[in-house]
DRENDO-1510 file (C-alpha; in Angstrom, 1 decimal, always signed):
<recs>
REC; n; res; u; v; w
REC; 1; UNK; -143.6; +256.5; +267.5 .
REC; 2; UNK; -140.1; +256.3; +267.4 .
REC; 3; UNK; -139.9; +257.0; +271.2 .
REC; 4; UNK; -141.4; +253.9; +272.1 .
REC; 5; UNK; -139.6; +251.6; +269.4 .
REC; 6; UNK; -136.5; +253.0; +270.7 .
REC; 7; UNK; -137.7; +252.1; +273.9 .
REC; 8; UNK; -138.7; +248.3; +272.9 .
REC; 9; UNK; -135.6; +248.1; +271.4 .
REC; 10; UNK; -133.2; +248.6; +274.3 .
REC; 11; UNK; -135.4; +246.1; +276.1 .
REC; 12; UNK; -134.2; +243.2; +273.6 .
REC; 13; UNK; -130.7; +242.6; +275.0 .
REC; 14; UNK; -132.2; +242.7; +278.3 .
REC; 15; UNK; -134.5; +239.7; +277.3 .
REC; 16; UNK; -131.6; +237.7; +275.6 .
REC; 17; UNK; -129.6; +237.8; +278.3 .
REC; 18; UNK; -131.9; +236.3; +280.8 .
REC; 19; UNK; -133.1; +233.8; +277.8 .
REC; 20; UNK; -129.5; +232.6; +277.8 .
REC; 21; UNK; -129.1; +232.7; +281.8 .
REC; 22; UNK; -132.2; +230.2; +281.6 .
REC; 23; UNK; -130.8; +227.8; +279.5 .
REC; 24; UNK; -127.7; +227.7; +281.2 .
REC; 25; UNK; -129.1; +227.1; +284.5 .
REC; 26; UNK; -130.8; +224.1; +282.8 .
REC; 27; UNK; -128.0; +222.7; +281.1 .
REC; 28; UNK; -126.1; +222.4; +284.5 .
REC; 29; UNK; -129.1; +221.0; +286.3 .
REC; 30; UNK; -129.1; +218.8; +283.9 .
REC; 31; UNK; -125.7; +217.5; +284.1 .
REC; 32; UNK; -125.7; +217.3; +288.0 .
REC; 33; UNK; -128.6; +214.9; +287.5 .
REC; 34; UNK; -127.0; +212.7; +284.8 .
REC; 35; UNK; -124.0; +212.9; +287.3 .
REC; 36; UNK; -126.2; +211.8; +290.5 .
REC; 37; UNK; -128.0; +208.9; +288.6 .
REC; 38; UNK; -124.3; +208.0; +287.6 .
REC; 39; UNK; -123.2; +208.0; +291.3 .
REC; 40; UNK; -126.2; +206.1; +292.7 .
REC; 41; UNK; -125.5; +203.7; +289.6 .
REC; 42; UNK; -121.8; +203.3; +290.9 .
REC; 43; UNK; -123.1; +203.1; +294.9 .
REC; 44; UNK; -125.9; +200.3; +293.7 .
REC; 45; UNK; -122.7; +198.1; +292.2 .
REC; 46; UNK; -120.4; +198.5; +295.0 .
REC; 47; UNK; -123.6; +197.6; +297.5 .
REC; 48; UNK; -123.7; +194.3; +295.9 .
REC; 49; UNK; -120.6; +193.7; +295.6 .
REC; 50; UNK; -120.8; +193.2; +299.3 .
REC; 51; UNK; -123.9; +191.1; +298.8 .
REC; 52; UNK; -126.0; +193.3; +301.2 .
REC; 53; UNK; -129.3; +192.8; +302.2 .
REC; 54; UNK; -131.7; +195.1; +303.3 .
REC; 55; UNK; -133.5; +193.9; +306.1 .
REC; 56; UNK; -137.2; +194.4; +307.1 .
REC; 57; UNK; -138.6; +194.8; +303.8 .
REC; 58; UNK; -142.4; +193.9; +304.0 .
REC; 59; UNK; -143.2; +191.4; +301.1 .
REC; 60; UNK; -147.0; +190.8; +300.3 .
REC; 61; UNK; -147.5; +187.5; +299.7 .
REC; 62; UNK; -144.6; +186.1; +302.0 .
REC; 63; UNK; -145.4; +182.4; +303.3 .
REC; 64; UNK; -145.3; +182.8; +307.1 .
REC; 65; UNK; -143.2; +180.9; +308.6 .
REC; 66; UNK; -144.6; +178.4; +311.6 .
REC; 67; UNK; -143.9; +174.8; +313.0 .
REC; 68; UNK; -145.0; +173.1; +309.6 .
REC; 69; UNK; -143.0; +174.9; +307.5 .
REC; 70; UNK; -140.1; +173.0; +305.2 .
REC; 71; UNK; -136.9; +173.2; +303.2 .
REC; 72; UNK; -137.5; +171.5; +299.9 .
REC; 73; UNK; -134.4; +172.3; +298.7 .
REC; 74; UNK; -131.2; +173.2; +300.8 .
REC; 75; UNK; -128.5; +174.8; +298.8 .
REC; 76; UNK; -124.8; +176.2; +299.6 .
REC; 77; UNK; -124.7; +179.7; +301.7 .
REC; 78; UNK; -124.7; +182.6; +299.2 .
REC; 79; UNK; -122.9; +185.0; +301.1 .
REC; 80; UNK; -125.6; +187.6; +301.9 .
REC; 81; UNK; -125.4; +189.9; +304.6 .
REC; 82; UNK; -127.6; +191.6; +306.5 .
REC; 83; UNK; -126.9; +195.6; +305.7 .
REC; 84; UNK; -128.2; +198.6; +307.9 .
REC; 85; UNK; -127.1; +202.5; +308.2 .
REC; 86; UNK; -125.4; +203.2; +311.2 .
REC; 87; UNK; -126.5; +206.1; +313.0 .
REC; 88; UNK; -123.3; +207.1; +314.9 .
REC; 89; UNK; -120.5; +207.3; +312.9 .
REC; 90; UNK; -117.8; +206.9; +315.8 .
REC; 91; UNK; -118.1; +203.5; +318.1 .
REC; 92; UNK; -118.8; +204.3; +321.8 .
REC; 93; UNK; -120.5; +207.0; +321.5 .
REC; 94; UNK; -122.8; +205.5; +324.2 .
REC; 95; UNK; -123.3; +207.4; +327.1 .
REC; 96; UNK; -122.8; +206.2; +330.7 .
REC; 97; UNK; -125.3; +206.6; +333.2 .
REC; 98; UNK; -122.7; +206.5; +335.8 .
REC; 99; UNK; -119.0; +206.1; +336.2 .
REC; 100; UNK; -119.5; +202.5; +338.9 .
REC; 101; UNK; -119.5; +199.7; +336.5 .
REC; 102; UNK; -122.4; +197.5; +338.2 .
REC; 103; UNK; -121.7; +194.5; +336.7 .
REC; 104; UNK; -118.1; +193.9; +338.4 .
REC; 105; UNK; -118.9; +192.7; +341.6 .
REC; 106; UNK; -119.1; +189.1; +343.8 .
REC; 107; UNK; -121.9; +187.8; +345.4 .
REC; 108; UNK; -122.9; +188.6; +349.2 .
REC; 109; UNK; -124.8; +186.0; +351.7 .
REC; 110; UNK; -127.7; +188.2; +353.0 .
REC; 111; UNK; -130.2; +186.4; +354.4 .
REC; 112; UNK; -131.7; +189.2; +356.5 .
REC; 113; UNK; -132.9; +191.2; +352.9 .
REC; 114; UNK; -132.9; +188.3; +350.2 .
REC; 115; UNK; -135.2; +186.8; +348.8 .
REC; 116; UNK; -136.9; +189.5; +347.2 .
REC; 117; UNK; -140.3; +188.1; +347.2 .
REC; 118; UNK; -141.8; +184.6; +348.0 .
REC; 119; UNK; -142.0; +181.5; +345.9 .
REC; 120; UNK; -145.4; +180.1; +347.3 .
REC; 121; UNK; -146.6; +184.0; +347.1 .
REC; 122; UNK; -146.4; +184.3; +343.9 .
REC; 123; UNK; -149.6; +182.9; +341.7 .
REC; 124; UNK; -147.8; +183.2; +338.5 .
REC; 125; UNK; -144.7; +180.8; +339.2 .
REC; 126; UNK; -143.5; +178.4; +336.3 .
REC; 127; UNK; -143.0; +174.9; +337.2 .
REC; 128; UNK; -140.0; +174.9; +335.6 .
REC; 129; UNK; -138.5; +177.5; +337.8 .
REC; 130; UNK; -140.0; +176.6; +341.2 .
REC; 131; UNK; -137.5; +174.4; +342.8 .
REC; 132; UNK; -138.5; +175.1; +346.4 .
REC; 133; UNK; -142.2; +173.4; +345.4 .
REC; 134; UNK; -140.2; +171.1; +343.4 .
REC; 135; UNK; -138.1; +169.5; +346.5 .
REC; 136; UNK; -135.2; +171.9; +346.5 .
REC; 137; UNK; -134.1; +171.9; +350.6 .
REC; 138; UNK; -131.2; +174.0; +350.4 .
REC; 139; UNK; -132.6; +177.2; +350.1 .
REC; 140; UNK; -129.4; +179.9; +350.1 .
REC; 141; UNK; -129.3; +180.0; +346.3 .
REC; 142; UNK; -132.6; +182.3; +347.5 .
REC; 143; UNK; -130.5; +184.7; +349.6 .
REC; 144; UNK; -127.3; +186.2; +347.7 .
REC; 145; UNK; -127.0; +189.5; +346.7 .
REC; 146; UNK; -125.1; +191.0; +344.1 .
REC; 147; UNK; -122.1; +193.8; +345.1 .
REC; 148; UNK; -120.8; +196.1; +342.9 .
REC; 149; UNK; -116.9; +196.5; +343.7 .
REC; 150; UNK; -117.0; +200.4; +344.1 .
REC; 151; UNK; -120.4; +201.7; +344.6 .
REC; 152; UNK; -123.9; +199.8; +345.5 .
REC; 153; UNK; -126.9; +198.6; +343.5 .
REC; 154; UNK; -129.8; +200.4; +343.8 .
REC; 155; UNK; -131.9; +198.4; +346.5 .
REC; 156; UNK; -135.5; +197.4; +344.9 .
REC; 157; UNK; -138.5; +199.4; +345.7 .
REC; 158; UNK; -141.9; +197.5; +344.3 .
REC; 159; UNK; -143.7; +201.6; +344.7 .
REC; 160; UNK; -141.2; +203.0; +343.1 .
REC; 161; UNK; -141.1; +200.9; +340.1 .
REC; 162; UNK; -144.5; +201.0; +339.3 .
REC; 163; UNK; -144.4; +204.7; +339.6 .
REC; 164; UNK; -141.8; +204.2; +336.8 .
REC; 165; UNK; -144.1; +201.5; +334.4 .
REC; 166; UNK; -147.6; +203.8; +335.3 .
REC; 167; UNK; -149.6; +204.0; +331.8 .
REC; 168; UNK; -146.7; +201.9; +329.9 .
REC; 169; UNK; -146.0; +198.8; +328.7 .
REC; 170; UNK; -142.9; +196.9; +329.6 .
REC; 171; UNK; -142.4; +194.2; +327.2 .
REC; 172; UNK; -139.4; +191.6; +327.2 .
REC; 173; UNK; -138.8; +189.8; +324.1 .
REC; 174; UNK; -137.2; +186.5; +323.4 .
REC; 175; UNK; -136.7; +182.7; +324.9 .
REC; 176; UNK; -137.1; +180.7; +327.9 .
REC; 177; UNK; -134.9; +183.0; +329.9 .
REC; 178; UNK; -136.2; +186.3; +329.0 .
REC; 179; UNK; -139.2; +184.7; +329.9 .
REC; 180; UNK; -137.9; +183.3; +333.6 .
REC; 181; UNK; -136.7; +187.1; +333.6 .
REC; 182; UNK; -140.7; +188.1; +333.0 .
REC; 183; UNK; -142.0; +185.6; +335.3 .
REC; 184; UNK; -139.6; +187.1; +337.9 .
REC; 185; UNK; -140.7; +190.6; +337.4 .
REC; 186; UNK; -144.2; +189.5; +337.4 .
REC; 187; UNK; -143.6; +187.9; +341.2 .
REC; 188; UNK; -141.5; +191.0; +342.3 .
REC; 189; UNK; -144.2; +193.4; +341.2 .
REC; 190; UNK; -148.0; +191.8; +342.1 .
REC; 191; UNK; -147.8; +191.5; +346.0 .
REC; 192; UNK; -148.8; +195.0; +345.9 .
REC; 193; UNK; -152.0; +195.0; +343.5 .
REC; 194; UNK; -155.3; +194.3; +345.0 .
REC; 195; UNK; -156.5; +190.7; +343.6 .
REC; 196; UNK; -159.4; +192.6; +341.6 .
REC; 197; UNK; -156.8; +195.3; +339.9 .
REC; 198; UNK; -155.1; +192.4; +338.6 .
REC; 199; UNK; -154.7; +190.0; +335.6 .
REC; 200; UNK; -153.1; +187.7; +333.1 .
REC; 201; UNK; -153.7; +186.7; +329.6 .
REC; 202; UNK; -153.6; +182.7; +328.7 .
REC; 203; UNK; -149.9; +181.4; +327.8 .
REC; 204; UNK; -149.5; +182.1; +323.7 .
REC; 205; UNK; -147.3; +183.8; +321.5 .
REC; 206; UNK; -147.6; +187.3; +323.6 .
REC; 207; UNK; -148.9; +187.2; +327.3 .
REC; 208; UNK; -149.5; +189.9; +329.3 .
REC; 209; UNK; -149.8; +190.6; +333.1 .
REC; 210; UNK; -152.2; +193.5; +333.8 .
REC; 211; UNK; -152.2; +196.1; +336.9 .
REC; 212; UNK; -155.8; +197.8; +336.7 .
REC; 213; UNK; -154.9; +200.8; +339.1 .
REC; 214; UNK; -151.3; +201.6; +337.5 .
REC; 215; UNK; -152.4; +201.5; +333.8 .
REC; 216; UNK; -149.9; +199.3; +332.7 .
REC; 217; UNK; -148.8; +196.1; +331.9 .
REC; 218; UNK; -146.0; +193.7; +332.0 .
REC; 219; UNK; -145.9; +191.3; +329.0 .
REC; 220; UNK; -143.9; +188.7; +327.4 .
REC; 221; UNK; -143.3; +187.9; +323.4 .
REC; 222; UNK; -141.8; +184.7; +323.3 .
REC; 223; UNK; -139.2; +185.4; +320.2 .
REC; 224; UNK; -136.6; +183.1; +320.6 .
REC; 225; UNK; -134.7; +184.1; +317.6 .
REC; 226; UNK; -136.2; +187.8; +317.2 .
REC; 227; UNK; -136.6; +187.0; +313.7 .
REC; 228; UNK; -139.3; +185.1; +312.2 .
REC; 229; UNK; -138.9; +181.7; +312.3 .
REC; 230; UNK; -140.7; +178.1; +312.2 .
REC; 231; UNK; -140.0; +178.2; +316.0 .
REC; 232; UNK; -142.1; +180.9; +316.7 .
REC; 233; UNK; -145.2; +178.7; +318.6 .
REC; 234; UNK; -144.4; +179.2; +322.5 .
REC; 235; UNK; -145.2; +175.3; +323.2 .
REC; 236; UNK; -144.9; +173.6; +319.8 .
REC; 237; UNK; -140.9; +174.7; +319.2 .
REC; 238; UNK; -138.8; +171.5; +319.3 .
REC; 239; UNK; -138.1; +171.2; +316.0 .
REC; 240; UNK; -134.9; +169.2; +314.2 .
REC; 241; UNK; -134.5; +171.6; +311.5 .
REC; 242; UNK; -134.4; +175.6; +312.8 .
REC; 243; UNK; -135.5; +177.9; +309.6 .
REC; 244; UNK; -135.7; +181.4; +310.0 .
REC; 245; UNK; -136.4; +184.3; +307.6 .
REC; 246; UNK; -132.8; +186.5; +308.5 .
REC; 247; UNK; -133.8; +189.6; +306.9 .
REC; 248; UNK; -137.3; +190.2; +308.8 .
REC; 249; UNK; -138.3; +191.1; +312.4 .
REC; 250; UNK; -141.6; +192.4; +310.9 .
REC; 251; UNK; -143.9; +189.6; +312.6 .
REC; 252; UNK; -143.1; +190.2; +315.9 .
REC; 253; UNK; -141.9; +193.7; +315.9 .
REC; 254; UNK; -145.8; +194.3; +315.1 .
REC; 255; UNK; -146.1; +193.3; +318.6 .
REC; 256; UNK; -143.3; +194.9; +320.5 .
REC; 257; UNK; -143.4; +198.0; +318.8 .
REC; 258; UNK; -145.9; +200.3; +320.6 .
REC; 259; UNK; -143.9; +198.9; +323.9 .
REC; 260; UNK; -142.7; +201.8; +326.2 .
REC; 261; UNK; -139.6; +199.7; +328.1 .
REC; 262; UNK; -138.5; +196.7; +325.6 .
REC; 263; UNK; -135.5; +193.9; +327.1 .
REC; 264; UNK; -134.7; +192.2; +324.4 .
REC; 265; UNK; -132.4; +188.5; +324.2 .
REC; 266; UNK; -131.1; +185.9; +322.4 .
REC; 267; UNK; -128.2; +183.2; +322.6 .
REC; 268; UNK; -129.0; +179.9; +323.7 .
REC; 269; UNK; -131.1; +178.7; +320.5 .
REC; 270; UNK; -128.1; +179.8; +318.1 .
REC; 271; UNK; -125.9; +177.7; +319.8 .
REC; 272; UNK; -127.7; +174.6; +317.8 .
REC; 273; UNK; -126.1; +173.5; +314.1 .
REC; 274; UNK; -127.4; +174.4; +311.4 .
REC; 275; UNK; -129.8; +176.7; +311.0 .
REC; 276; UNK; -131.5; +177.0; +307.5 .
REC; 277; UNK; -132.5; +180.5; +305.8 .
REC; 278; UNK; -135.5; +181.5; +303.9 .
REC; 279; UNK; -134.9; +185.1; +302.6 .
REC; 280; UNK; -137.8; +186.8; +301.5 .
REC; 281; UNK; -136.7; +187.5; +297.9 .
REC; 282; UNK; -136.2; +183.6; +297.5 .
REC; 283; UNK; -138.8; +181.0; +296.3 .
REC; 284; UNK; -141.1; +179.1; +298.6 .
REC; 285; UNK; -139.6; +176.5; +300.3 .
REC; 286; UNK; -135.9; +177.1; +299.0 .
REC; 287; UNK; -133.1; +177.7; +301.9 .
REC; 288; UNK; -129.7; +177.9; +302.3 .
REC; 289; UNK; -127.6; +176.5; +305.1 .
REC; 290; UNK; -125.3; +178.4; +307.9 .
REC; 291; UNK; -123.9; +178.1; +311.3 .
REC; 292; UNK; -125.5; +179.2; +313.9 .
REC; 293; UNK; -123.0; +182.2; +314.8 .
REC; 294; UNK; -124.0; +183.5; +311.5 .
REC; 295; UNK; -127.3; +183.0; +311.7 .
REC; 296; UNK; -127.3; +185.4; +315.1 .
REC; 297; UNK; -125.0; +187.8; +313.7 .
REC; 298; UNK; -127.7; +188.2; +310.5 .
REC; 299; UNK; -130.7; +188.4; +313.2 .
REC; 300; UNK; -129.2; +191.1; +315.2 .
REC; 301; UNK; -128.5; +192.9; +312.5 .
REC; 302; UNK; -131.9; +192.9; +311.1 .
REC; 303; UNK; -132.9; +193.8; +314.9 .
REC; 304; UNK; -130.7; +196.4; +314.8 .
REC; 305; UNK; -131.8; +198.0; +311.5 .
REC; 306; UNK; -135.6; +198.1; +313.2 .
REC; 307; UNK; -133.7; +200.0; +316.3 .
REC; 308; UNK; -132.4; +202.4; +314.1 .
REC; 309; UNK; -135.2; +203.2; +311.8 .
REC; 310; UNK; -138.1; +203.1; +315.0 .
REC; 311; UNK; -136.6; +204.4; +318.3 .
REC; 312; UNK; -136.0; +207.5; +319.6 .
REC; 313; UNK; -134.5; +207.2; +322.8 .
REC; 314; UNK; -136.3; +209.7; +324.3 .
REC; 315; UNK; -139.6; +208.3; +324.4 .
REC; 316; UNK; -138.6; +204.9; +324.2 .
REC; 317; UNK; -136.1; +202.2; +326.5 .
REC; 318; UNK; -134.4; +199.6; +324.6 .
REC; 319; UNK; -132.2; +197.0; +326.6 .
REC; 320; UNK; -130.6; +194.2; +325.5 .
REC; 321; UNK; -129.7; +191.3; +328.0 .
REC; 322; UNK; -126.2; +189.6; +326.9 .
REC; 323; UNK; -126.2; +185.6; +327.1 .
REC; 324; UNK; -127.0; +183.9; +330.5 .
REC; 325; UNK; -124.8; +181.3; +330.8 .
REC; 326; UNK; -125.0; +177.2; +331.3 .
REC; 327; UNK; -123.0; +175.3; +333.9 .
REC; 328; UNK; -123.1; +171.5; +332.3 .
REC; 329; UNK; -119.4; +170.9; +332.8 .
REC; 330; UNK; -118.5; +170.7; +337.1 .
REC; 331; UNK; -114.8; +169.9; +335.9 .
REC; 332; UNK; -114.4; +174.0; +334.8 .
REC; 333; UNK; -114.6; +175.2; +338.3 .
REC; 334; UNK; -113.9; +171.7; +340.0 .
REC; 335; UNK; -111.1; +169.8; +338.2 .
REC; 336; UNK; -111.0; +166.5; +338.1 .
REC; 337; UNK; -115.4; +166.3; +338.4 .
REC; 338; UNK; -117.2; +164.5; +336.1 .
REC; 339; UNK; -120.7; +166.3; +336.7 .
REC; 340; UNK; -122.4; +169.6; +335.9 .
REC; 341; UNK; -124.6; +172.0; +338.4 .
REC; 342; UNK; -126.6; +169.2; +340.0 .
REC; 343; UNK; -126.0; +169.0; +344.0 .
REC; 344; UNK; -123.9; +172.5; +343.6 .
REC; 345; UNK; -124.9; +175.0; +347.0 .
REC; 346; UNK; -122.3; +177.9; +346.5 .
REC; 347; UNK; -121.3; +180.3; +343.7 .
REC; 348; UNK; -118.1; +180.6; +342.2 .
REC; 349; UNK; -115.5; +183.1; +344.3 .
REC; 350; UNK; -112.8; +182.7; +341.6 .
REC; 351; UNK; -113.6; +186.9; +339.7 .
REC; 352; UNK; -111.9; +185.4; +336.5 .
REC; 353; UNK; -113.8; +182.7; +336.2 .
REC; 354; UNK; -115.0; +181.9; +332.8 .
REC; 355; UNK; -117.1; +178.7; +331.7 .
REC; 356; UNK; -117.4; +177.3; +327.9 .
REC; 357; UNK; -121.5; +177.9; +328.4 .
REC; 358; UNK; -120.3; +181.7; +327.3 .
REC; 359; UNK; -118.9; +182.3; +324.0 .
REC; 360; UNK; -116.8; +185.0; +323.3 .
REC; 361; UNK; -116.8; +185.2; +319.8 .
REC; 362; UNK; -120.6; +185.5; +320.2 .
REC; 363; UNK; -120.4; +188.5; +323.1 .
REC; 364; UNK; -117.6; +190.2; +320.8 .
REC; 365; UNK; -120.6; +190.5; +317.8 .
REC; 366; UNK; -123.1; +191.6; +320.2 .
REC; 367; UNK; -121.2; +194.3; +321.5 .
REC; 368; UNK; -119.7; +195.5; +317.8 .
REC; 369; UNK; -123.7; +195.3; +317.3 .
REC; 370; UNK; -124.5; +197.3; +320.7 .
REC; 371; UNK; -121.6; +200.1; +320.0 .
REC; 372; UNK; -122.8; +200.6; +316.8 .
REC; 373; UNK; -126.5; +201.6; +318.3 .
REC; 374; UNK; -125.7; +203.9; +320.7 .
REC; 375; UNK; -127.3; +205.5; +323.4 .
REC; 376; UNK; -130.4; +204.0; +321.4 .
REC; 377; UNK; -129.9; +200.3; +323.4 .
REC; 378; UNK; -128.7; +199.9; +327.0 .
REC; 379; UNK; -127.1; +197.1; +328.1 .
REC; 380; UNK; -127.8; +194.9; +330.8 .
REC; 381; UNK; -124.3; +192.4; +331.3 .
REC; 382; UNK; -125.8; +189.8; +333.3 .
REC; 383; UNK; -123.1; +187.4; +331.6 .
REC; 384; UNK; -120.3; +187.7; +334.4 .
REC; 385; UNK; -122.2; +187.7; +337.2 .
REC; 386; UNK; -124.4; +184.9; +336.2 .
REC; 387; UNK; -121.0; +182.7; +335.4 .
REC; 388; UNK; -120.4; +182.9; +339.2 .
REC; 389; UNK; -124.3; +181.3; +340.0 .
REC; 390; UNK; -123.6; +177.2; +339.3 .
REC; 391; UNK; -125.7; +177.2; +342.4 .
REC; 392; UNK; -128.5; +179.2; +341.2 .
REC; 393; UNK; -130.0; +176.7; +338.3 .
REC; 394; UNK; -133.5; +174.0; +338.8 .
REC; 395; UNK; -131.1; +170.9; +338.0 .
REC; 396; UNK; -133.5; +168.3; +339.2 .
REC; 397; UNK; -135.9; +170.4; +341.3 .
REC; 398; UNK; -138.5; +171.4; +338.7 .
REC; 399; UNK; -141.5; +170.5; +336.3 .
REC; 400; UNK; -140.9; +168.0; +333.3 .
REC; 401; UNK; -142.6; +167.3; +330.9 .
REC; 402; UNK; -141.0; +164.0; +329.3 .
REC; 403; UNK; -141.3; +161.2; +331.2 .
REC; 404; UNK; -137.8; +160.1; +333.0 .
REC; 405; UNK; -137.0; +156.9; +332.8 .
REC; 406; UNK; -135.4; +154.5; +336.2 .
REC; 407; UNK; -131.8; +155.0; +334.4 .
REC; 408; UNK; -132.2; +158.6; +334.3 .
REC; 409; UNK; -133.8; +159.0; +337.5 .
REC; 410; UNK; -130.9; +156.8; +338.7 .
REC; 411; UNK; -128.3; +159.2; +338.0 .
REC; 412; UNK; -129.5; +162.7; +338.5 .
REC; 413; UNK; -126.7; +164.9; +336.9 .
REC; 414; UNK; -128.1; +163.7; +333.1 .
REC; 415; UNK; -131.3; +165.2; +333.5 .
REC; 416; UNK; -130.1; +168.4; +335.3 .
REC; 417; UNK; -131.8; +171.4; +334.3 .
REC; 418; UNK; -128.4; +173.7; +334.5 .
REC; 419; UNK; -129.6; +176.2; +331.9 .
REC; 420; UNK; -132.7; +177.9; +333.5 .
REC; 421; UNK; -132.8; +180.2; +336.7 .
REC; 422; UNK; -134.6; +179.3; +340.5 .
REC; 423; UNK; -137.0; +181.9; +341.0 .
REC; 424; UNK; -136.6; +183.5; +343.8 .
REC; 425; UNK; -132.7; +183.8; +342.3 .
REC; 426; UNK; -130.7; +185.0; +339.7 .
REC; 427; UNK; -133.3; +186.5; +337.4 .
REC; 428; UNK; -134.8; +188.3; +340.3 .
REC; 429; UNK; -130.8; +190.4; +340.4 .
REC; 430; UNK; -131.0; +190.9; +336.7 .
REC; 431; UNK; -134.2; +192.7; +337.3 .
REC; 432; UNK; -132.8; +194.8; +340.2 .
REC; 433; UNK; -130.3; +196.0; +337.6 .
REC; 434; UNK; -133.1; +196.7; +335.2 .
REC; 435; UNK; -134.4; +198.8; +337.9 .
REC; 436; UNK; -131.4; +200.6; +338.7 .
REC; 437; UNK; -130.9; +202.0; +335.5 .
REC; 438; UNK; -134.5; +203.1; +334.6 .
</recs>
């Protein structure tokens, strides 16, 4: 008996000491939590300090926006911003694909290997970029090609690309020009499908051109804003007040999401005072008022915060298109002219050259935007090269759908289109670039 008692006695020290050990572990557990809920306290009050937003949020009874929609109450701009985690801590950490910047070049005559395709060949046109069928004699616009300074572009090959797009989808996402861009890849790439291995949706909100024997498809998402918006319907879009949800690219990212190559734009339409916010915390039919800079700024941000969370680059291509500019003032590039594109034949020579239909301010946001991204986005700087092309635009050789009047028919620079793209043209380069860097 007193064997084992001494042995259960010398085992009661033993069981204090991991009793205590126990509660001491707990105590400082306990004091790291208080001390973590106190830091994401403190982080909370700094974040809105800053008035930051985080985009994307789905809400479950959100009014969707669409051409009806309404402010019932405008009120002054409360300062929100649009916040998103940055994935790479250090700016230009994008890689290069090459050292040969292709976007610094001038624009050769080459009649012998330009146009790309055919106009009349092409059953897909849009009215409003057919200026040949529309009455446009002059047809060199159709036959320039674009030379990098120090190396050369590589040339397009119609196999070879849809070797690149077999069993994917390559979507392009946003306005009128994206879509001139779409229509021009559409033209470039059909000649070679058999009429029966062939197809296109009817024009709405997402249309899509189908290649039976490659398995894939070439589509269009007409988002002119990327974020929801009341402009959202593809025909029914003029609208005097712009009102857009800034914290939400959930409606049409539902569509371009399962997208395998995704060329993404947006300028023009923010270039029109003011645009009126709906946030999706805020009561139906109450906005608030901003420019239209910072109405971009808070849509590529919520853009970019869908980037971030949803593409790996490795499985998916992002691009992003910077602004194609306007030529509606002939005195930039002509002093002492009092017209704009219409009855223009050549392209600028003048590398410098820099019109007021590209903002700087804007391209400055776009790129702090881009850097920020990473190798997750390429870019495709079409802006340069484009300012050169006063040549390249319908003007009067195209599709409209207003009736023009004798005094505008009279004098034919005020109804000059001189913000779209001739197809065969311009858009037909932009995709030669897309190709080159796939």
């Amino acid at each position: 008996m007193s064997q084992r008692w001494s042995r259960k006695k010398s085992r009661l020290p033993l069981a204090g000491l991991l009793f205590m050990l126990v509660v001491t572990i707990m105590i400082r557990y306990y004091e790291r939590s208080i001390q973590q809920i106190h830091n994401e306290h403190n982080l909370l009050e700094a974040s809105s300090s800053f008035n930051f937003v985080k985009p994307n949020v789905p809400g479950n009874k959100l009014e969707v926006l669409d051409r009806f929609s309404r402010c019932n109450a405008t009120r002054e701009y409360s300062g929100k911003k649009i916040g998103w985690v940055d994935p790479y801590e250090d700016p230009g950490q994008r890689t290069e694909i090459e050292k040969c910047d292709v976007f610094s070049g001038k624009w050769v005559f080459d009649h012998s290997s330009y146009p790309l395709h055919m106009e009349s060949q092409c059953p897909y046109m849009s009215d409003q970029l057919a200026c040949q069928k529309h009455g446009r004699l002059d047809l060199d616009y159709q036959h320039w090609r674009w030379q990098p300074h120090a190396c050369n572009l590589k040339r397009w090959n119609v196999t070879e690309m849809w070797e690149k797009l077999r069993g994917k989808r390559l979507m392009f996402v946003g306005d009128s020009l994206n879509r001139g861009q779409w229509i021009s890849m559409v033209c470039l790439l059909q000649s070679v499908i058999p009429p029966d291995k062939q197809s296109m949706s009817p024009n709405a909100h997402l249309t899509i051109f189908r290649a039976e024997n490659y398995n894939a498809t070439v589509e269009f998402l007409w988002a002119p804003l990327l974020v929801e918006s009341n402009s959202d319907d593809p025909v029914n879009h003029r609208l005097a007040e712009r009102i857009i949800r800034p914290d939400s690219v959930l409606k049409h990212a539902s569509k371009w999401q399962h997208a395998d190559i995704l060329i993404f734009n947006t300028y023009l339409w923010w270039r029109q005072d003011p645009v009126k916010l709906r946030w999706s915390s805020e009561e139906k039919g109450s906005c608030e008022e901003v420019k239209g800079a910072e109405g971009m700024e808070m849509a590529m941000n919520a853009w970019a915060d869908w980037i971030t969370n949803n593409v790996d680059p490795n499985s998916k291509r992002v691009f992003f298109v910077t602004m194609s500019p306007t030529h509606q003032l002939s005195r930039e590039w002509n002093p002492g002219s009092k017209g704009n594109c219409y009855g223009e034949k050549n392209p600028i020579e003048e590398e410098s050259y820099w019109g007021s239909g590209s903002d700087i301010s804007t391209m400055k946001m776009v790129k702090g935007v881009l850097d920020r991204l990473g190798p997750k986005v390429s870019v495709l700087n079409i802006t340069q090269l484009s300012e050169y092309r006063k040549d390249g635009h319908p003007s009067v050789y195209r599709k409209f759908w207003e009736p023009l009047n004798q005094d505008r028919l009279n004098n034919p620079a005020s109804y000059s289109d001189c913000t779209h793209w001739c197809v065969p043209g311009v858009p037909d380069v932009w995709n030669q670039l897309l190709f080159h860097f796939l």
